[in-house]
LOBA-604349 format. One line per field, with one value per residue (C-alpha): chain; x, y, z; residue number from 1. Coordinates in pm, whole numbers, plus 50000, padded with zeros to 5 digits. Layout:
chain	c(A|...)
east	c(X|...)
north	c(Y|...)
up	c(Z|...)
n	c(NUM|...)
//
This chain:
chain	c(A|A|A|A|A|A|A|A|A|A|A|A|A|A|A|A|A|A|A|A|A|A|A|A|A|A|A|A|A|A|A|A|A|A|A|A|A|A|A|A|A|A|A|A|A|A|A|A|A|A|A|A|A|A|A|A|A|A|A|A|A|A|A|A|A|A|A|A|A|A|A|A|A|A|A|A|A|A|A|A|A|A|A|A|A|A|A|A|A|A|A|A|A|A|A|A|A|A|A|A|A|A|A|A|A|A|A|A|A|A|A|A|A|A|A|A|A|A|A|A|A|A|A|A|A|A|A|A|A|A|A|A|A|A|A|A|A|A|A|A|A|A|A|A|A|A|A|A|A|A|A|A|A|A|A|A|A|A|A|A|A|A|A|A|A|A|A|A|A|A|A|A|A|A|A|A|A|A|A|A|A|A|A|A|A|A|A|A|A|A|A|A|A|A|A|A|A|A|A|A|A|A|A|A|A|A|A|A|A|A|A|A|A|A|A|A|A|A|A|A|A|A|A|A|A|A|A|A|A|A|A|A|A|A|A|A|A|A|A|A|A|A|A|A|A|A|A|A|A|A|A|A|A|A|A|A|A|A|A|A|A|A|A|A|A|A|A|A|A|A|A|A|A|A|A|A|A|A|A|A|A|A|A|A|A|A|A|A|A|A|A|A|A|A|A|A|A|A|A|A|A|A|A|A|A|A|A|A|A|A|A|A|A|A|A|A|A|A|A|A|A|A|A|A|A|A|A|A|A|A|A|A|A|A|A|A|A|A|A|A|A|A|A|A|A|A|A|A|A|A|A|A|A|A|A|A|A|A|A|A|A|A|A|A|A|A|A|A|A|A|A|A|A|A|A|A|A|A|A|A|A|A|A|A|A|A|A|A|A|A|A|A|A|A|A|A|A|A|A|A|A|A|A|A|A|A|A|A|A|A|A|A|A|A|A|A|A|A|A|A|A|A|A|A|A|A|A|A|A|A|A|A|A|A|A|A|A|A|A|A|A|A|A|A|A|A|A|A|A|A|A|A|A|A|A|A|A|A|A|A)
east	c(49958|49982|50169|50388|50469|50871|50944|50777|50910|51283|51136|51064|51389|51597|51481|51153|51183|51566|51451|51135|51390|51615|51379|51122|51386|51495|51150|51106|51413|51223|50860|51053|51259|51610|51919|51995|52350|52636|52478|52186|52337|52557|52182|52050|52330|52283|51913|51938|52190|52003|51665|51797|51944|51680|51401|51623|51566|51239|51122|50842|50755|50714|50384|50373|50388|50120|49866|49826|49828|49757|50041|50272|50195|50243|50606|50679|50634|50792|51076|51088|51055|51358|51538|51415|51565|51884|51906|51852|52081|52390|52285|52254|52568|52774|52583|52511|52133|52177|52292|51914|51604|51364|51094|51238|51299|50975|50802|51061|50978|50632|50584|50874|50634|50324|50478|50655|50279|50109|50346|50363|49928|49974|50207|49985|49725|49870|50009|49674|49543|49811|49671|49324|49204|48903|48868|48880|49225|49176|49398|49484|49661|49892|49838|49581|49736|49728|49872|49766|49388|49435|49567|49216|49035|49222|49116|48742|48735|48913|48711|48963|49228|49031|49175|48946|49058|48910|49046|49359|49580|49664|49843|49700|49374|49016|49104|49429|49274|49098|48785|48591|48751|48577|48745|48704|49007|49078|49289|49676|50021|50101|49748|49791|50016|49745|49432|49636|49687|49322|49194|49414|49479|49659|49803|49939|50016|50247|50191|50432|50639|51065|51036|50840|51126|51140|50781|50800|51069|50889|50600|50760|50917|50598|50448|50716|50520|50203|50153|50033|50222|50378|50416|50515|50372|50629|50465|50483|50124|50201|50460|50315|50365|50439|50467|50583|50682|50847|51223|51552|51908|52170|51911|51828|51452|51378|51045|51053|50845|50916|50997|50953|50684|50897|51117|51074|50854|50720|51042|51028|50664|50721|51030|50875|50600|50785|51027|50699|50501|50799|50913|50520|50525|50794|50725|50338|50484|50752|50657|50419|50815|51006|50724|50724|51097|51102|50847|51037|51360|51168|51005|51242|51616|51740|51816|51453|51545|51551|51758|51684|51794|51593|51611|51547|51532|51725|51692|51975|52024|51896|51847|51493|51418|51128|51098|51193|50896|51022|51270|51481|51641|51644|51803|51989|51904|51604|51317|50995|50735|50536|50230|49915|49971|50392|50598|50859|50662|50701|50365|50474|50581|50208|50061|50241|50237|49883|49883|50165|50317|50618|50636|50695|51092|51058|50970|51346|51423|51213|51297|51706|51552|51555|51222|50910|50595|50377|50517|50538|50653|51017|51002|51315|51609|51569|51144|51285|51489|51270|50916|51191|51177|50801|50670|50642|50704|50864|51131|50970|50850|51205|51187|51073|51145|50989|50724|50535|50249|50117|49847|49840|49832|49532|49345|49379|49699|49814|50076|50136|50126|50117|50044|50192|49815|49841|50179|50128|49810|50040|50270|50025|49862|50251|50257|49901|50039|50378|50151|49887|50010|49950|49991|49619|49660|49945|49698|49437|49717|49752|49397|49313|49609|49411|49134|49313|49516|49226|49050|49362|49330|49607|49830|50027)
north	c(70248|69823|69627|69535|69912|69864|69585|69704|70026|69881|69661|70001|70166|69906|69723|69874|70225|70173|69942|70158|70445|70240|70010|70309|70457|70132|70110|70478|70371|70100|70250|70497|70252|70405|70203|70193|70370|70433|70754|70621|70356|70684|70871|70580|70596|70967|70915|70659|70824|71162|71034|70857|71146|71385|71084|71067|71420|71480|71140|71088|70720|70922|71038|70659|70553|70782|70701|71008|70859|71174|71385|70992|71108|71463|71398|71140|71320|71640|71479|71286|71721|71736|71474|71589|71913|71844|71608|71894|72121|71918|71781|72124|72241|71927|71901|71548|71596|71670|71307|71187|71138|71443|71220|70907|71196|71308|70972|70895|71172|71162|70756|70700|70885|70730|70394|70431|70523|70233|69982|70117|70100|69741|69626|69802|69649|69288|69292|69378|69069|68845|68922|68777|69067|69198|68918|69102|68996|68898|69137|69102|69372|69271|69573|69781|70120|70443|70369|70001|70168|70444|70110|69941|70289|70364|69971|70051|70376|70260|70010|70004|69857|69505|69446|69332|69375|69100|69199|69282|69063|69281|69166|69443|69415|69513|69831|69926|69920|70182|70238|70249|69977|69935|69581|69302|69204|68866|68711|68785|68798|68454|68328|68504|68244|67978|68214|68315|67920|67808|68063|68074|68466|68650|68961|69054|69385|69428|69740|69719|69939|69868|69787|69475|69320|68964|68906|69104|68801|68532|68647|68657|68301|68162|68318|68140|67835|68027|68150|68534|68801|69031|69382|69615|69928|70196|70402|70747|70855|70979|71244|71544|71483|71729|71595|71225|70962|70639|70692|70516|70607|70403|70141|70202|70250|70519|70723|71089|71244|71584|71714|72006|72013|72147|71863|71753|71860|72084|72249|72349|72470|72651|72889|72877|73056|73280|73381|73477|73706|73854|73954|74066|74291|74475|74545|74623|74800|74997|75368|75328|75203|75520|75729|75569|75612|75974|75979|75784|76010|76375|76290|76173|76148|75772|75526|75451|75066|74911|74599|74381|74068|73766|73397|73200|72842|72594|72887|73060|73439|73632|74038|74121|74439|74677|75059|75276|75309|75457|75660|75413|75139|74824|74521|74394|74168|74318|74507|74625|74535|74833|74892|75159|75507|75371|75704|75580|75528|75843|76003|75819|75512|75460|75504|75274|75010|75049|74948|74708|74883|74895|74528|74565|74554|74201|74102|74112|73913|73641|73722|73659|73315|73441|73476|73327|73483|73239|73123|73205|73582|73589|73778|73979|73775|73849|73775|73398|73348|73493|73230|72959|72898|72941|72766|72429|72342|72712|72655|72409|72746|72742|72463|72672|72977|73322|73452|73813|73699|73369|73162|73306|73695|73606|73460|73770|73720|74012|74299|74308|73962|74127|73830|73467|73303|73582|73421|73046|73090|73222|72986|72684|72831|72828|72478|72394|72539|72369|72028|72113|72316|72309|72588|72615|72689|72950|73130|73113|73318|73574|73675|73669|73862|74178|74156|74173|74443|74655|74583|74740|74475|74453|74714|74939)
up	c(32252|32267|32461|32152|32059|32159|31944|31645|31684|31717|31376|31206|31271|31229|30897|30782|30682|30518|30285|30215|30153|29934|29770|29626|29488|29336|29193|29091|28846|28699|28680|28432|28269|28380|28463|28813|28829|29101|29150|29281|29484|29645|29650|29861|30050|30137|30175|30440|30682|30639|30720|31020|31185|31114|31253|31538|31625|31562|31687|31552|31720|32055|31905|31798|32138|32291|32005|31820|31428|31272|31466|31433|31011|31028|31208|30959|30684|30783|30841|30515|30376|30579|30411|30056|30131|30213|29960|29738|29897|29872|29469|29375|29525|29414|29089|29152|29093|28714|28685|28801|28606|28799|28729|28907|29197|29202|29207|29490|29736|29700|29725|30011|30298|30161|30159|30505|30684|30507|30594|30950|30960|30824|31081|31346|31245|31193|31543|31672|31458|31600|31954|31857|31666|31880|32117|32478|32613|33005|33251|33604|33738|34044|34319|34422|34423|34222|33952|33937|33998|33682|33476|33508|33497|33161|33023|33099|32953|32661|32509|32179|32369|32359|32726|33047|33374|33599|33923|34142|34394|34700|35000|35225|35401|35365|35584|35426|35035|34862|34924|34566|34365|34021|34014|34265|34445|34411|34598|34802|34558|34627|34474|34168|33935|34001|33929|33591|33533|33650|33417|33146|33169|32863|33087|33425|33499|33842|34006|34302|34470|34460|34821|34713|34469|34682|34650|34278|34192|34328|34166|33839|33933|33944|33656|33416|33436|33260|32870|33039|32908|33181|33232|33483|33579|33667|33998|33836|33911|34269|34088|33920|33523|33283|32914|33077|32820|32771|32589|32565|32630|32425|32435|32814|32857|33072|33148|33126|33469|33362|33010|32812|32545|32250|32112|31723|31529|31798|31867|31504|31508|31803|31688|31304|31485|31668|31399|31155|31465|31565|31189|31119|31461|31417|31076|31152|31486|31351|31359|31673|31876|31710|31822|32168|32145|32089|32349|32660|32558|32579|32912|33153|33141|33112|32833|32605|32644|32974|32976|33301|33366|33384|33400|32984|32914|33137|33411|33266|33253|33018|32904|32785|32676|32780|32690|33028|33224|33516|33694|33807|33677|33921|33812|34185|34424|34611|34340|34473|34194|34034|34186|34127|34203|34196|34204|34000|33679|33489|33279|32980|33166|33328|32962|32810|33140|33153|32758|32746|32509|32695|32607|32230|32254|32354|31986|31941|32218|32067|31720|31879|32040|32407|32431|32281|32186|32439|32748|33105|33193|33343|33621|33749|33903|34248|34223|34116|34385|34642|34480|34396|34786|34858|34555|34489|34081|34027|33852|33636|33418|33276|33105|32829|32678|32869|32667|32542|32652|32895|33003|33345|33202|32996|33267|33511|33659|33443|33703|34008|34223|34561|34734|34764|34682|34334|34285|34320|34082|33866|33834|33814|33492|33392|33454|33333|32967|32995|32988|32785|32506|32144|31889|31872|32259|32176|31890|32139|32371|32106|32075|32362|32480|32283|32453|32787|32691|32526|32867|33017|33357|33677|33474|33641)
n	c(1|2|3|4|5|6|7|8|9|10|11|12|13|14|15|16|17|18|19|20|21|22|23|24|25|26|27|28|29|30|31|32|33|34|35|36|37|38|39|40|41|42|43|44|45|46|47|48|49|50|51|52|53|54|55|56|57|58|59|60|61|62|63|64|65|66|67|68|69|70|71|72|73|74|75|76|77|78|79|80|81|82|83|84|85|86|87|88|89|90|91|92|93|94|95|96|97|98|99|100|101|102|103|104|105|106|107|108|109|110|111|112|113|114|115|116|117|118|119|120|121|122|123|124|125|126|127|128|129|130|131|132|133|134|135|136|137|138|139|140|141|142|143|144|145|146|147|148|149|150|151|152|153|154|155|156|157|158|159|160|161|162|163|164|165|166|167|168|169|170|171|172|173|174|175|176|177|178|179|180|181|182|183|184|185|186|187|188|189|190|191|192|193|194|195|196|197|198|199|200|201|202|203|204|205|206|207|208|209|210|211|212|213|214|215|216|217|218|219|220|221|222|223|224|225|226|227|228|229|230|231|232|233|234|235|236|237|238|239|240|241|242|243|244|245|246|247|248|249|250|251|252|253|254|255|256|257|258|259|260|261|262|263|264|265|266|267|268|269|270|271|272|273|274|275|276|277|278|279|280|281|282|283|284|285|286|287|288|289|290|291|292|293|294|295|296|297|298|299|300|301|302|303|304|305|306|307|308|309|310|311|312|313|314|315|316|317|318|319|320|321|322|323|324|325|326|327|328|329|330|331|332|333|334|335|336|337|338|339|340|341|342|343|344|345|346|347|348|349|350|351|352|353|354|355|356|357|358|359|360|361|362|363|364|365|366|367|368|369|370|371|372|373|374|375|376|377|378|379|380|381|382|383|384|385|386|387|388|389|390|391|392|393|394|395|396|397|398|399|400|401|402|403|404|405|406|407|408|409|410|411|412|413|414|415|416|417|418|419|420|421|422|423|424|425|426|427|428|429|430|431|432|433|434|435|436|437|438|439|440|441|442|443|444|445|446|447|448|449|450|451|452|453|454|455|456|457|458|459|460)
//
């Protein structure tokens, strides 16, 4: 990400991509000699309101922001597939689209994307120029704290971002800074408007805490009579960030400390996903759950399904399903996990425990969207409130869908957690997957999810 991402961004949105929406199709119309009509002035029309709502959604300048071109053109041009289709959806059911040339259409859809990344690239790439092209840009950074330290660290290891820091300005002592600065310090807060004027620095970056605003003003004050950009560095580091970015409300900006990893285009990936396992599973599964079935109702009496309440998304409550494993059928406020040798499991129940085939009912909970097929294991309503206490971060799990399957299960945390340390481990590979997860991540999940079950690990 630069420094200029936010205007250019507001640029895009705002004047950019409407007239690349509107304008290709004007050309389309005259590549193919055809007269420019009402109908596609009212197709324009339709095209440009669409597109902005569904780029609103699935926001694809977030991946813009954090530097990732190839997701920033995969987003862009899903969305435009979006658009397309329900473009196509209402022509066909107003018959409007019989009134267009289909090879104007075509030419339309397939140039608007293409012409929306390259003249994206090309401002990129011209506001990099307009910076001094590779010329190393000098940097102080104002504040030698955390995040003022990762700053500098995150310049040096990133020699694309054409940016040298040259040192700090802290107005704490020798004793009270940290110990292995890669940077020199150079000087107190007050001495760091001359420095930038003496030496005719392009960037200051203040890193200062809200308890310093006076000197943060007077700073800024000061700095008005220099050509250095400023910036400031919001102190976020010393909170632990899951899927942070930088976002606006109604023009507001705002950084996100802790956010959920499926919004946009992932949010669509993620449930696509789902919605194809679960359909193949069942299907694949079918006669192995009526056998089970038949099974669970000849050996014990009780229901086949066991419905027990957990906590979904958004730590709301939720019923997921599970064939009856045992005798009884807790779903109150105190439940005694399952453990080895647990005289409650029936014959059946410990065969199909020990298997996970008990699980399998839960394909319709994430087939229904309760569930996913990856994600964290919901545990029983009472277990949540009991860890919610103990456990730094727990809840954070809920801020996505419970899955089949998890991070934590495939990495041995699989049963029974009979101990607080078993518990907490659990829940940070919850959290480790909640910020770094990826649908490669989630296949991963799914293989290795045989394995572990095959190996028949911490079931009981």
């Amino acid at each position: 990400m630069t420094v200029n991402d936010i205007p250019i961004i507001s640029f895009f949105q705002r004047v950019l991509d409407p007239l690349i929406v509107m304008g290709s199709l004007y050309l389309a119309t005259v590549a193919f000699n055809e007269p420019f009509s009402g109908y596609c002035l009212v197709l324009m029309i339709l095209a440009f309101f669409i597109s902005s709502a569904v780029y609103q959604h699935i926001d694809p300048y977030r991946t813009w922001r954090s530097g990732r071109m190839l997701a920033y053109a995969r987003d862009t041009i899903f969305g435009w597939c979006v658009t397309i289709a329900v473009l196509y959806f209402l022509g066909s059911a107003s018959g409007m689209r019989y009134y267009y040339d289909e090879r104007v259409l075509l030419a339309w859809a397939v140039a608007t994307p293409l012409a929306i990344l390259a003249s994206h690239l090309a401002v990129r790439f011209a506001g990099g120029s307009s910076d001094g092209g590779r010329e190393l840009r000098s940097v102080l950074v104002v504040g030698a704290n955390d995040a003022g330290i990762k700053f500098a660290d995150v310049c040096r290891r990133h020699p694309n971002l054409f940016m040298q820091v040259l040192g700090f300005f802290d107005d704490r002592n020798g004793e009270r800074r940290p110990a292995l600065l890669a940077h020199p310090v150079l000087g107190r807060m007050s001495e760091a408007a001359a420095y930038v004027r003496r030496h005719n620095i392009k960037m200051v970056f203040i890193s200062q805490p809200v308890s310093a605003q006076p000197r943060i003003r007077k700073l800024i004050d000061e700095l008005k009579d220099t050509t250095a950009s400023v910036y400031f560095l919001p102190d976020v580091y010393v909170f632990d960030l899951m899927q942070a970015r930088f976002d606006t409300v109604g023009g507001m900006p705002v950084i996100a400390i802790s956010e959920t990893p499926f919004m946009g285009f992932n949010s669509v990936l993620k449930r696509g996903t789902d919605i194809v396992v679960s359909c193949v599973a069942l299907v694949l599964l079918a006669p192995l759950m009526l056998a089970i079935a038949v099974a669970v109702r000849l050996s014990s009496p009780g229901p086949v399904i066991f419905r027990q309440r957990r906590y979904g998304l958004y730590g709301e409550e939720i019923y997921i399903y599970k064939f009856r494993s045992m005798t009884v059928l807790d779903d109150g406020a105190d439940i005694v996990q399952a453990r080895k040798n647990d005289g409650r499991i029936t014959r059946i129940g410990a065969f199909l425990r020990r298997t996970s085939l008990d699980e399998l009912p839960q394909f319709i909970n994430a087939l229904q969207g309760r569930m996913s097929v990856v994600g964290p294991r919901p545990h029983a309503v009472a277990h949540n409130e009991q860890y919610r206490k103990l456990i730094k971060g727990y809840m954070l799990r809920h801020k996505v869908k419970p899955g089949i399957t998890g991070w934590a299960q495939v990495n041995g945390l699989r049963g029974e957690t009979a101990t607080l340390d078993r518990m907490e481990a659990r829940i940070q590979y919850d959290l480790d997957y909640l910020r770094n997860w990826s649908l490669w991540l989630d296949i991963w999940i799914m293989l290795k999810t045989i394995k572990v079950v095959f190996s028949r690990e911490n079931a009981h």
